[in-house]
Residue frames as a rotation matrix with the C-alpha (Angstrom) as fourth column:
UNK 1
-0.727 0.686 -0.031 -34.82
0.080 0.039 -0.996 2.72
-0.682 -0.726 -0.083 -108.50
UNK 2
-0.087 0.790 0.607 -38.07
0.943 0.263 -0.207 1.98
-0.323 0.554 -0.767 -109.80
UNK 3
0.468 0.529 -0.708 -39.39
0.326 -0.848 -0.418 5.82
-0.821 -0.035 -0.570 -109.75
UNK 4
-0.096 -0.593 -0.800 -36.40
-0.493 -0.670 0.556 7.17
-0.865 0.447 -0.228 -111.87
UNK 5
-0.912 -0.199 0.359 -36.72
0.184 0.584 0.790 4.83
-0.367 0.787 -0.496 -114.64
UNK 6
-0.393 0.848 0.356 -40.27
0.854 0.480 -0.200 5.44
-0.340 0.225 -0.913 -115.05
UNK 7
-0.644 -0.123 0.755 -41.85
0.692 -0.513 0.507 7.51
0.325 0.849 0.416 -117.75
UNK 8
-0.138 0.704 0.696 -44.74
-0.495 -0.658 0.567 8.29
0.858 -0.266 0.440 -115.87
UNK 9
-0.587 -0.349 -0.731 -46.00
0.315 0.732 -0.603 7.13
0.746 -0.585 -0.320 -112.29
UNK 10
0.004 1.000 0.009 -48.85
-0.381 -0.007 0.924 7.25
0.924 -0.007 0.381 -110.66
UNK 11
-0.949 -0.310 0.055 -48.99
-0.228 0.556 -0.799 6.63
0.218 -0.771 -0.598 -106.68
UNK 12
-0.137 0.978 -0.155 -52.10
-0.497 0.067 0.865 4.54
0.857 0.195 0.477 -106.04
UNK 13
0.614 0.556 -0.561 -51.40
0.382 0.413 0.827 3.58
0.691 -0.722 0.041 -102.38
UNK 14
-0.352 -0.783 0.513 -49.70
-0.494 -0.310 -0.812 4.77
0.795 -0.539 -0.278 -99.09
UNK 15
0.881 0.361 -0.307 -49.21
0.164 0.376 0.912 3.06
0.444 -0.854 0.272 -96.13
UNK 16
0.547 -0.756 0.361 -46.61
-0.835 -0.457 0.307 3.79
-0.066 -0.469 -0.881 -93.18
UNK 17
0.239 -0.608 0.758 -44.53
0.215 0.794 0.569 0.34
-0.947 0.027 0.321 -94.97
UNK 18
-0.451 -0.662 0.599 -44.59
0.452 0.410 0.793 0.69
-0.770 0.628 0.115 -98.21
UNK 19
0.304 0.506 -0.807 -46.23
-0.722 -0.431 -0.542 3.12
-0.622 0.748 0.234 -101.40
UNK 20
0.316 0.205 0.926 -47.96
0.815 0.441 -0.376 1.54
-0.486 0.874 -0.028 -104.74
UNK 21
-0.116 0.016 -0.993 -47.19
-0.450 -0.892 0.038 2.91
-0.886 0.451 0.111 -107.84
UNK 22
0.906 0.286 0.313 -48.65
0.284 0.141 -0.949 2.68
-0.315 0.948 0.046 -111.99
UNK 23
0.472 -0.108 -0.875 -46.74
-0.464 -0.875 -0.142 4.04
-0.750 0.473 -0.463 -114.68
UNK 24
0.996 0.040 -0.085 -45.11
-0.089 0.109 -0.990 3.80
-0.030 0.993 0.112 -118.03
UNK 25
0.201 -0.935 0.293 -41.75
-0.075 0.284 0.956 1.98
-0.977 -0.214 -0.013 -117.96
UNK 26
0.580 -0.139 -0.803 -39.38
-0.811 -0.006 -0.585 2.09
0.076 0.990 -0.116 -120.74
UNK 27
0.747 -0.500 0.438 -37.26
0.151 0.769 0.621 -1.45
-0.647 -0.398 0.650 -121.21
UNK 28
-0.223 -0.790 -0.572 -33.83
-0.362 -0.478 0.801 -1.72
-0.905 0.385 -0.179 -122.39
UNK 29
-0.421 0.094 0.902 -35.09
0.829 0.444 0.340 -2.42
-0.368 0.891 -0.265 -125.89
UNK 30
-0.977 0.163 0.138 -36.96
-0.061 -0.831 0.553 0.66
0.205 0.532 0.822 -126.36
UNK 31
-0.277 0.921 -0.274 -40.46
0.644 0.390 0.659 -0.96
0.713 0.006 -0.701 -125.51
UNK 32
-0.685 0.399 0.610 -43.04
-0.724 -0.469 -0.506 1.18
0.084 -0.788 0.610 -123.36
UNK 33
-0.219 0.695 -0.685 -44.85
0.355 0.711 0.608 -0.99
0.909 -0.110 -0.402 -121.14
UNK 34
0.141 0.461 0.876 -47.40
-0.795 -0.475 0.378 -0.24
0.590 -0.750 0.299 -118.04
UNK 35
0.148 -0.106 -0.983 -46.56
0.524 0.852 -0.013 -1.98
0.839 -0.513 0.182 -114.74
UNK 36
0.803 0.410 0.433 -46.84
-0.129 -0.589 0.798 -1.76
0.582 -0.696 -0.420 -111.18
UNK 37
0.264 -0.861 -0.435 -44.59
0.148 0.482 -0.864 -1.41
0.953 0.164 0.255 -108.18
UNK 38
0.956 0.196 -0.219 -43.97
0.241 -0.097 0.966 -1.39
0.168 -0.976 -0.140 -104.49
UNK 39
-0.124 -0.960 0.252 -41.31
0.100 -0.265 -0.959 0.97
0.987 -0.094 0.129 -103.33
UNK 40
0.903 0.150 -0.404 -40.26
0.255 0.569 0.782 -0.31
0.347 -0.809 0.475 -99.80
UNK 41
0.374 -0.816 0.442 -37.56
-0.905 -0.425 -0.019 1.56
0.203 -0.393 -0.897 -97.16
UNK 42
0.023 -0.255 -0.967 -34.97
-0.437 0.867 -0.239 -1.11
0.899 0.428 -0.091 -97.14
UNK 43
0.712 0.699 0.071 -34.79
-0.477 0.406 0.780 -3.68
0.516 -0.589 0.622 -94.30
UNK 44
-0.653 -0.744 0.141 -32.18
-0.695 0.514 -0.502 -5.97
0.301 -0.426 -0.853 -91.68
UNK 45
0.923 0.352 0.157 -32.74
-0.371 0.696 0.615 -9.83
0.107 -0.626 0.772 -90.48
UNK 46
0.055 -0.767 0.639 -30.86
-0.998 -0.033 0.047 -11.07
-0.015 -0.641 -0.768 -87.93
UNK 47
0.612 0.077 -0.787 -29.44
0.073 0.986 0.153 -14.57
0.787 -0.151 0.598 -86.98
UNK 48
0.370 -0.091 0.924 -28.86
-0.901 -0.279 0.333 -14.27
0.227 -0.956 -0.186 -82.90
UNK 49
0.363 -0.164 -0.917 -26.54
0.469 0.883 0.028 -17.33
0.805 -0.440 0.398 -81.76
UNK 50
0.796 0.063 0.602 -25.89
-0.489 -0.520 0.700 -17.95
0.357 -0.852 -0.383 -78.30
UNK 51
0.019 -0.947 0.319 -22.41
-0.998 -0.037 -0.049 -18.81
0.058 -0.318 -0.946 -76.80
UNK 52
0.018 0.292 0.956 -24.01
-0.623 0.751 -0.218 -22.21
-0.782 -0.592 0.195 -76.89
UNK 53
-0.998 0.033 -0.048 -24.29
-0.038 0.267 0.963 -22.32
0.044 0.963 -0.265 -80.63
UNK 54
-0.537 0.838 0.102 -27.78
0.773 0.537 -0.338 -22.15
-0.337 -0.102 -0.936 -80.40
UNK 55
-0.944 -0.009 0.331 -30.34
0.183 -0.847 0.500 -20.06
0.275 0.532 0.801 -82.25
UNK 56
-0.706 0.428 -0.564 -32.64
0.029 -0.778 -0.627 -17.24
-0.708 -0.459 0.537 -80.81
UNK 57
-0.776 0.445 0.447 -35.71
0.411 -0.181 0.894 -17.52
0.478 0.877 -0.042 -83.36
UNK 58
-0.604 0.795 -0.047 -39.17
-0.532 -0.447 -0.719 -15.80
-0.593 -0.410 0.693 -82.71
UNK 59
-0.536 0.757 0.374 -42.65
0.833 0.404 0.377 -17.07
0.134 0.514 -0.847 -83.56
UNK 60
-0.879 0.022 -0.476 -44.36
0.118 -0.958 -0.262 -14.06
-0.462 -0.287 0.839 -84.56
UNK 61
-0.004 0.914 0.405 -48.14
0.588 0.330 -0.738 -13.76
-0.809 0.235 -0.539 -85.39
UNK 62
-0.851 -0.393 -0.349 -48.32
-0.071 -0.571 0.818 -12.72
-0.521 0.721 0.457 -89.33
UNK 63
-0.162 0.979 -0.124 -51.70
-0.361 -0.176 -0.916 -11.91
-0.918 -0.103 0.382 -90.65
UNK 64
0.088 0.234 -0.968 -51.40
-0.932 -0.323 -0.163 -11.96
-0.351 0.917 0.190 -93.80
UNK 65
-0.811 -0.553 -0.192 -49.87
-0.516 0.830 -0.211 -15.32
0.276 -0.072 -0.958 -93.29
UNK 66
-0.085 0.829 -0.553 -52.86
-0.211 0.527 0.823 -16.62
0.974 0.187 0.130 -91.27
UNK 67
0.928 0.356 0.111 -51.46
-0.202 0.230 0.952 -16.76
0.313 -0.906 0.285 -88.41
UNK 68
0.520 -0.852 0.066 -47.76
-0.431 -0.195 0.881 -17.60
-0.737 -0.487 -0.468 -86.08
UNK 69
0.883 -0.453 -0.121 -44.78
0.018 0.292 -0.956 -17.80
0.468 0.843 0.266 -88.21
UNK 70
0.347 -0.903 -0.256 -41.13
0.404 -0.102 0.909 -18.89
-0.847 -0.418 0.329 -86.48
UNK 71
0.643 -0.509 0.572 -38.68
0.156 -0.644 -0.749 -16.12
0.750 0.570 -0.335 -88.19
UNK 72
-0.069 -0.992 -0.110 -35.51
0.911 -0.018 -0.411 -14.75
0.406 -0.129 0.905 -87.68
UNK 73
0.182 0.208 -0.961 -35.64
0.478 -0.873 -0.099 -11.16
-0.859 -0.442 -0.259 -85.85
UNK 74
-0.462 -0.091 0.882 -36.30
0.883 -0.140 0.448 -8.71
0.083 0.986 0.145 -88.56
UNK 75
0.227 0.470 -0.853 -37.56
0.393 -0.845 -0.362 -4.97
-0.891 -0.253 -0.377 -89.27
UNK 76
0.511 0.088 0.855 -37.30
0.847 -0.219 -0.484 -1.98
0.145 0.972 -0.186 -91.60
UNK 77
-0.688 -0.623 -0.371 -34.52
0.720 -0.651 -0.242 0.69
-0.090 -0.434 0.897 -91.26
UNK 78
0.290 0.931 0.221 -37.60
0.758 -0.365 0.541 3.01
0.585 0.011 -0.811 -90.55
UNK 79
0.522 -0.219 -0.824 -35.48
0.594 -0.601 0.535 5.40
-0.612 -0.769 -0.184 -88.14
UNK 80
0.885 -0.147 -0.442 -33.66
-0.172 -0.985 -0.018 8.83
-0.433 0.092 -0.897 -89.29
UNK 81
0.361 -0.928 -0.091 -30.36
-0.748 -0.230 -0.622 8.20
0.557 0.293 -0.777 -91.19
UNK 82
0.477 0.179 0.861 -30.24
-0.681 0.695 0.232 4.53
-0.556 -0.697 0.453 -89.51
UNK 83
-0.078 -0.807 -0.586 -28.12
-0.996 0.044 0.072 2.28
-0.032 0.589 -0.807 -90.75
UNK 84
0.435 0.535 -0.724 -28.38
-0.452 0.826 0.338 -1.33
0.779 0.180 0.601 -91.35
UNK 85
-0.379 -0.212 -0.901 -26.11
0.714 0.552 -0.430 -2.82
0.588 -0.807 -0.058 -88.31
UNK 86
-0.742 0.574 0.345 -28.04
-0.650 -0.494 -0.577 0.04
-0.161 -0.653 0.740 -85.84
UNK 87
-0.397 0.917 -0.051 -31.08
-0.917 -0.392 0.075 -1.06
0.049 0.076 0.996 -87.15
UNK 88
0.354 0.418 -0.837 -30.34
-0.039 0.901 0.433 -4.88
0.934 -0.121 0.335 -86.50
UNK 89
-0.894 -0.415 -0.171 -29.14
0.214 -0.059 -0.975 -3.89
0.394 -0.908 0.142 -83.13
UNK 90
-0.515 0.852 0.098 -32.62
-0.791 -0.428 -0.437 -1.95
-0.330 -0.302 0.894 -82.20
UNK 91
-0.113 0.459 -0.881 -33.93
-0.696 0.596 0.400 -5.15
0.709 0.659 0.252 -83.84
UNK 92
-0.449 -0.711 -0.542 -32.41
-0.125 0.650 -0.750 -7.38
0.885 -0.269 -0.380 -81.56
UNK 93
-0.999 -0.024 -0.021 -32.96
0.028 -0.348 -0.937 -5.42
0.015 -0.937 0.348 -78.41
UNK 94
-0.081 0.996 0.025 -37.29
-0.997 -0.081 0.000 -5.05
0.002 -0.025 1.000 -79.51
UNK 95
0.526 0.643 -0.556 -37.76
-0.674 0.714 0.188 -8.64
0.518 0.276 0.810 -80.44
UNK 96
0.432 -0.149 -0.890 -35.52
0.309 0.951 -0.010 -10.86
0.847 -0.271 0.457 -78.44
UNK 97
0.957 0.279 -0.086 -34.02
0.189 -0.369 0.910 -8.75
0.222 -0.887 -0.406 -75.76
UNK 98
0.478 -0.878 0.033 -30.61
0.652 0.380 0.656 -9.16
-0.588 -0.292 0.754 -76.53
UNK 99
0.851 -0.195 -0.487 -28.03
-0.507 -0.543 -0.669 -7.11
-0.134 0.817 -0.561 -78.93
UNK 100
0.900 -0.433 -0.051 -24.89
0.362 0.806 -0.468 -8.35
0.244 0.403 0.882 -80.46
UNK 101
0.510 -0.795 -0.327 -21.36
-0.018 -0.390 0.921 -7.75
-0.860 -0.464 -0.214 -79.42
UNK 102
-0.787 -0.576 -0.221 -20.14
-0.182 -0.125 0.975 -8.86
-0.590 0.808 -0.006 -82.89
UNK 103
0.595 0.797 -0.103 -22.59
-0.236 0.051 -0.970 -8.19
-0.768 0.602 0.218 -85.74
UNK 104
-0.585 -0.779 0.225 -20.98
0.009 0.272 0.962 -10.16
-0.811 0.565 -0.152 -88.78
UNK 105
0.013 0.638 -0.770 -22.69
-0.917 -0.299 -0.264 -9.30
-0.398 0.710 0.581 -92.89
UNK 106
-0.116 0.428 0.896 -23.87
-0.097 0.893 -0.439 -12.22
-0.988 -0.138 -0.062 -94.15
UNK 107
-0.488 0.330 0.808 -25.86
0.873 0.213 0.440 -11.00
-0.027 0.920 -0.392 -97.42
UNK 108
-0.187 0.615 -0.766 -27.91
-0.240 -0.784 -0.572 -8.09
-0.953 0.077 0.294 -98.98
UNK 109
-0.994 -0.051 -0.092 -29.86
-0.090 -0.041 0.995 -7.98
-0.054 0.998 0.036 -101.81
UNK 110
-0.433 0.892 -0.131 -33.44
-0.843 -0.349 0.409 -7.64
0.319 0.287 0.903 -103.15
UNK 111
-0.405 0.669 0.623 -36.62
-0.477 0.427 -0.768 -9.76
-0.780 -0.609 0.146 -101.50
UNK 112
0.086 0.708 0.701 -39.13
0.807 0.363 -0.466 -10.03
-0.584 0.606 -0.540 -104.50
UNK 113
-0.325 -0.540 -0.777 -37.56
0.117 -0.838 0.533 -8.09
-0.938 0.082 0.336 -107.25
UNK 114
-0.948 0.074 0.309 -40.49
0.308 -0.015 0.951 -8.16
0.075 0.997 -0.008 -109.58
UNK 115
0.255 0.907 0.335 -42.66
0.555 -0.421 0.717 -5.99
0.792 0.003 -0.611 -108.55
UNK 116
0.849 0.077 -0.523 -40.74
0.512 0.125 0.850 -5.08
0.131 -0.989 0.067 -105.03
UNK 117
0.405 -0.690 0.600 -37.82
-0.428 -0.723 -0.543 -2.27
0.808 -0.037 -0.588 -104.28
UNK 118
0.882 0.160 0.444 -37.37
-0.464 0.118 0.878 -4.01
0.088 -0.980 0.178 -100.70
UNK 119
0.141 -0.889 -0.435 -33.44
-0.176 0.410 -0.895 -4.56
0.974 0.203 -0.098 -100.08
UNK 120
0.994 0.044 0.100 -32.74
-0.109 0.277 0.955 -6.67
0.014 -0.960 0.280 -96.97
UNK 121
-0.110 -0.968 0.226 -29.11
-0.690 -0.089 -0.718 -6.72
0.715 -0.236 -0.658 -95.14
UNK 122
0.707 0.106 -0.699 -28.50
0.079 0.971 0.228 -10.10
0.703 -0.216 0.678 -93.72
UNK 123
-0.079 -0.733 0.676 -26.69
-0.839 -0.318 -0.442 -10.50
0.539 -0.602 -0.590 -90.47
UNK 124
-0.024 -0.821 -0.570 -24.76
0.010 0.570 -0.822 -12.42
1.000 -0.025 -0.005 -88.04
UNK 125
0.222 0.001 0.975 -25.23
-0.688 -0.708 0.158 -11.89
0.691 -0.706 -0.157 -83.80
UNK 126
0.123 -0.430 -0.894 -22.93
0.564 0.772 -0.293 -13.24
0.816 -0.468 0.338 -82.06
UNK 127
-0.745 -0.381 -0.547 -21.67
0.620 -0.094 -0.779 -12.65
0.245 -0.920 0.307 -78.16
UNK 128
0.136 0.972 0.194 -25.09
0.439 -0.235 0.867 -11.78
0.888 -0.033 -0.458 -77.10
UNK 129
-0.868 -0.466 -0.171 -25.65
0.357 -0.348 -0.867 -9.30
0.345 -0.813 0.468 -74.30
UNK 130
-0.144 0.989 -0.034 -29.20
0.983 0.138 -0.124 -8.35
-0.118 -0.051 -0.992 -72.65
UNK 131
-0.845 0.164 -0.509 -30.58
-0.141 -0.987 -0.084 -5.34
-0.516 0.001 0.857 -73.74
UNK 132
-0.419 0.895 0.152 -34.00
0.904 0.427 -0.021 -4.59
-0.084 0.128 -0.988 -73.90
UNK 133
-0.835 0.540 -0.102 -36.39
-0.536 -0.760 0.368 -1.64
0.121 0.362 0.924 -76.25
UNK 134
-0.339 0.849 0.406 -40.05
-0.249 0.335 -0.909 -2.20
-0.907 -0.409 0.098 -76.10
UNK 135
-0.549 0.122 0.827 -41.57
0.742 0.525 0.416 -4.13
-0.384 0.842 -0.379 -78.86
UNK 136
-0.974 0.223 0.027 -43.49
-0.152 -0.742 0.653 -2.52
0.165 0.633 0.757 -81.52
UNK 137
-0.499 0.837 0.224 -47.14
-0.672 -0.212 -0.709 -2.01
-0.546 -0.504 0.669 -80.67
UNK 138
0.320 0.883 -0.344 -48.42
-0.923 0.210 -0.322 -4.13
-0.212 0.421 0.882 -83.47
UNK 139
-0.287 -0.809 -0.513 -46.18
-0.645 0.559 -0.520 -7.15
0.708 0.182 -0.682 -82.86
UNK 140
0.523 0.061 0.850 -46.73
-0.707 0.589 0.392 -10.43
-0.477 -0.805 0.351 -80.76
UNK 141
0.267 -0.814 -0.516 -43.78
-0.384 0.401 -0.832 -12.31
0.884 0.420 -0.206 -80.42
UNK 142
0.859 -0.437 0.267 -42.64
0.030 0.563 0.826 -15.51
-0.511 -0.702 0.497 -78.14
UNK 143
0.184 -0.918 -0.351 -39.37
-0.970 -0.227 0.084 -16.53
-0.156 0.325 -0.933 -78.10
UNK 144
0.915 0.211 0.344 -37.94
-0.285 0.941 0.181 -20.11
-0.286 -0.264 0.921 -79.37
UNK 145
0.083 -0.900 0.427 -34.33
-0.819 0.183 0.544 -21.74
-0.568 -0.395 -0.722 -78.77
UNK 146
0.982 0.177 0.061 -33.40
-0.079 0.689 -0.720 -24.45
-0.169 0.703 0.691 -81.53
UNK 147
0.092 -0.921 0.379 -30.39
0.224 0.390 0.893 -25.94
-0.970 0.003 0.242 -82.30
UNK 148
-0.292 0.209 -0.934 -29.28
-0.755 -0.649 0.091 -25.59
-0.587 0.731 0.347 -85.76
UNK 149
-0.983 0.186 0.012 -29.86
0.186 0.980 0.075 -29.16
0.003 0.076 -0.997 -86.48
UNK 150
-0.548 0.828 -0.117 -33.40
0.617 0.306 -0.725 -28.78
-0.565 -0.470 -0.679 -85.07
UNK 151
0.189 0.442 -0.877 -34.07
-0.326 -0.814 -0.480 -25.48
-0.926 0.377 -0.010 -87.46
UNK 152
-0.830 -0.319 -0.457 -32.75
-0.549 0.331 0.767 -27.51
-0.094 0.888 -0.450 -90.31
UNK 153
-0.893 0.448 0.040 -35.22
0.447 0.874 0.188 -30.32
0.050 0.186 -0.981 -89.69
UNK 154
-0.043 0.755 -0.655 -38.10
0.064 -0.652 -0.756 -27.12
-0.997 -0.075 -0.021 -89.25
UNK 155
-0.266 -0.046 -0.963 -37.17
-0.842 -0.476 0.255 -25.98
-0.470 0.878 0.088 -92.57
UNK 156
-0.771 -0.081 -0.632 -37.42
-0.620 0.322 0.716 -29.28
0.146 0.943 -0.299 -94.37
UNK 157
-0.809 0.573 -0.131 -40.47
0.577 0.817 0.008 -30.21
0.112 -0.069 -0.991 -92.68
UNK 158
-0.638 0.225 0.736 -42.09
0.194 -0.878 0.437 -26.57
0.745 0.422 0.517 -93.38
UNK 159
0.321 0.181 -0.930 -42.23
0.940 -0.185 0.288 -25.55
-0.120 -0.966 -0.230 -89.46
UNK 160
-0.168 -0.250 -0.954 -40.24
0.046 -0.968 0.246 -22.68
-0.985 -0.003 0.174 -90.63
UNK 161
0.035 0.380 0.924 -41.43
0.898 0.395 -0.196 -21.15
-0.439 0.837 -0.327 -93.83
UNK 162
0.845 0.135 -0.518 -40.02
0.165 -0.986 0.012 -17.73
-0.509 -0.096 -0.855 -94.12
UNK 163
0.732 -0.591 0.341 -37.32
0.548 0.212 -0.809 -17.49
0.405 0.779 0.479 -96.95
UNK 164
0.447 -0.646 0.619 -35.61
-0.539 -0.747 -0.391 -14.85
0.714 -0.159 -0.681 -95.21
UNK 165
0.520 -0.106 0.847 -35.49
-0.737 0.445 0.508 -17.13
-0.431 -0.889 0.154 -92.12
UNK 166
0.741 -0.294 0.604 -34.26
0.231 0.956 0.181 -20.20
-0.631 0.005 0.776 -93.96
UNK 167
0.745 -0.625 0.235 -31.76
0.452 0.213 -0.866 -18.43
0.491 0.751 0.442 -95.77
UNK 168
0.469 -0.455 0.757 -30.49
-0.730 -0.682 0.043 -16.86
0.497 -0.572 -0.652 -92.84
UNK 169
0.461 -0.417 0.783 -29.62
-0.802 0.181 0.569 -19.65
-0.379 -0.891 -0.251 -91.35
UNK 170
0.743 -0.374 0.554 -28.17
0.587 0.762 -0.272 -21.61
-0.321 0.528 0.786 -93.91
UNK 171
0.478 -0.730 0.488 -25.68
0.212 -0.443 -0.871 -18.74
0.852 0.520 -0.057 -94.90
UNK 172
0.689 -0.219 0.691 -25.28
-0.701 -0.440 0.561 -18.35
0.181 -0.871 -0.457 -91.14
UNK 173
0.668 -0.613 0.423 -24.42
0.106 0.640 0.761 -22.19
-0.737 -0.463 0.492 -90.18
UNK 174
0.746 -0.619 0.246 -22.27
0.606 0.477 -0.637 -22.24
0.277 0.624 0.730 -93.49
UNK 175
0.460 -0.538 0.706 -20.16
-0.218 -0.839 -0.498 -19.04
0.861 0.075 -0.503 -92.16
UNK 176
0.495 -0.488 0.719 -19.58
-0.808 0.047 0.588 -20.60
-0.320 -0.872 -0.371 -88.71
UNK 177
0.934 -0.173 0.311 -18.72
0.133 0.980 0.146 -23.68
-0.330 -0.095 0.939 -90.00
UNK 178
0.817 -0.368 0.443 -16.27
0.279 -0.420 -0.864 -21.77
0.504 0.830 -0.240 -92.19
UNK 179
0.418 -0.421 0.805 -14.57
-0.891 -0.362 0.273 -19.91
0.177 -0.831 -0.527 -88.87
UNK 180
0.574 -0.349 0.740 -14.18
-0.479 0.590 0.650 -23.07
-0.664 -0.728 0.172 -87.21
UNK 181
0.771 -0.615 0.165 -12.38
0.607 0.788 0.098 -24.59
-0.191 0.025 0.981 -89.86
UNK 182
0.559 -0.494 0.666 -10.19
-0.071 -0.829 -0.555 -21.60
0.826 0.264 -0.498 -89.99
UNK 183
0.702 -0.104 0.704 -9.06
-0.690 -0.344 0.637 -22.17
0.176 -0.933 -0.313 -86.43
């Protein structure tokens, strides 16, 4: 983790996502250099198919963006001693209504590891069942149904533009395809 490496460190923001921080880093050469960093509680996105083969995507309004972005269901393990398949289950159940009977790991690993602590756990949600939490208060979110064909042809015609989203479902369709030729 950033903090522990760092010689000094200096928090120069909080917010209830994610704390800035300054400070004097040492590299593995020996060099002291000053740089910044965003330490971020780590995170789960989901890829929801339905018994149809079809995928569960949201279009969710992202300011910072500018406006609606179509994404995969997604969050921050932000709950007591939560775990990453809980916390894409409570995902599930806030943003599409559904949870997973089989929740299958996909991927984990770091977002924007130059400058960014944020580690996301990639998932799988199959045999959907309805179950419904209320959404977070600062969230607006439709739902949209898409083949995976049809989310391919989003992605390469930059309808979807969330990296997490387009690598979710490319590591998704390549895992089912995988299954089925297993059968």
């Amino acid at each position: 983790m950033a903090e522990k490496s760092a010689l000094t460190q200096k928090l120069v923001y909080r917010c209830r996502i994610f704390d800035v921080y300054e400070g004097d880093v040492r590299l593995p050469d020996g060099r002291i250099v000053q740089q910044s960093w965003v330490l971020h509680r780590p995170c789960i996105a989901v890829v929801p198919v339905t018994p149809e083969g079809k995928l569960i995507l949201i279009e969710q309004y992202r300011h910072a963006t500018g406006g609606m972005l179509v994404e995969i269901p997604a969050g921050n393990m932000d709950r007591d001693k939560e775990d990453a398949a809980a916390c894409a289950q409570r995902e599930l159940a806030e943003e599409i209504g559904f949870q997973a009977g089989r929740l299958v790991k996909l991927f984990e690993g770091y977002l924007v590891p130059g400058y960014c602590s944020e580690y996301m756990h990639f998932f799988l949600a199959l045999d959907l069942f309805p179950a419904t939490l209320p959404p977070d208060e600062d969230e607006f979110i439709r739902l949209k149904t898409v083949s995976f064909a049809e989310a391919e042809a989003m992605i390469r015609d930059q309808r979807i533009v969330d990296v997490k989203t387009a690598l979710g479902i490319q590591m998704a369709k390549a895992l089912l395809a995988e299954e089925k030729r297993q059968l």
